[in-house]
C-alpha positions as CSV (number, residue, x, y, z in Angstrom):
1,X,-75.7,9.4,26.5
2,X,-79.5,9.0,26.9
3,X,-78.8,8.9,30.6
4,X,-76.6,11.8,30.7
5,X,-79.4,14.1,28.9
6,X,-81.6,12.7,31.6
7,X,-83.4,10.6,29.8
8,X,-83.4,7.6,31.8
9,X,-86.3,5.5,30.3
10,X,-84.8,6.6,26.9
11,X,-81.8,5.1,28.2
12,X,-83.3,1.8,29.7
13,X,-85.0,1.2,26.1
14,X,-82.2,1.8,24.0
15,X,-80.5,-0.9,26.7
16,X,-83.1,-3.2,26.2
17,X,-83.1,-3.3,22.5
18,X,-79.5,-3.7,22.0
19,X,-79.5,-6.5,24.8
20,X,-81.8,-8.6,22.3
21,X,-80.0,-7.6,19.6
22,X,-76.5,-8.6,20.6
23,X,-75.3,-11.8,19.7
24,X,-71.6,-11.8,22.1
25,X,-72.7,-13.1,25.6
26,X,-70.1,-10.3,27.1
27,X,-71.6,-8.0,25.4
28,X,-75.1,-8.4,26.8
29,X,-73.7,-8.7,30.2
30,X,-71.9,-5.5,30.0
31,X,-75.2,-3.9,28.3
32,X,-77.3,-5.6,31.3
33,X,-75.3,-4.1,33.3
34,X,-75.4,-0.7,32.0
35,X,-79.1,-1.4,32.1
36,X,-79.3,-2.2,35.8
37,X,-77.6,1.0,36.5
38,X,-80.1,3.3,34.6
39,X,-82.9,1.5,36.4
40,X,-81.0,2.0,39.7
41,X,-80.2,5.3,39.3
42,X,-84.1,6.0,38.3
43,X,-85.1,4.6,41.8
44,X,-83.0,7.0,43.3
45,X,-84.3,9.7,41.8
């Protein structure tokens, strides 16, 4: 959502934190790579 509101170091943060918070290995790969794409898309820009 972050992201979408362009926000995109909002978004990479909020990423990061919930990353280190998870506990479920699939969940921190899908949230790493959610993360990857924010970062991505920020070099873009």
């Amino acid at each position: 959502m972050l992201q979408k509101l362009s926000q995109p170091a909002a978004a990479q943060a909020a990423y990061q934190r919930a990353i280190g918070l998870s506990e479920d290995a699939a969940i921190r790969e899908f949230l790493l790579m959610r993360a990857l794409a924010v970062q991505g898309n920020q070099a873009s820009e």
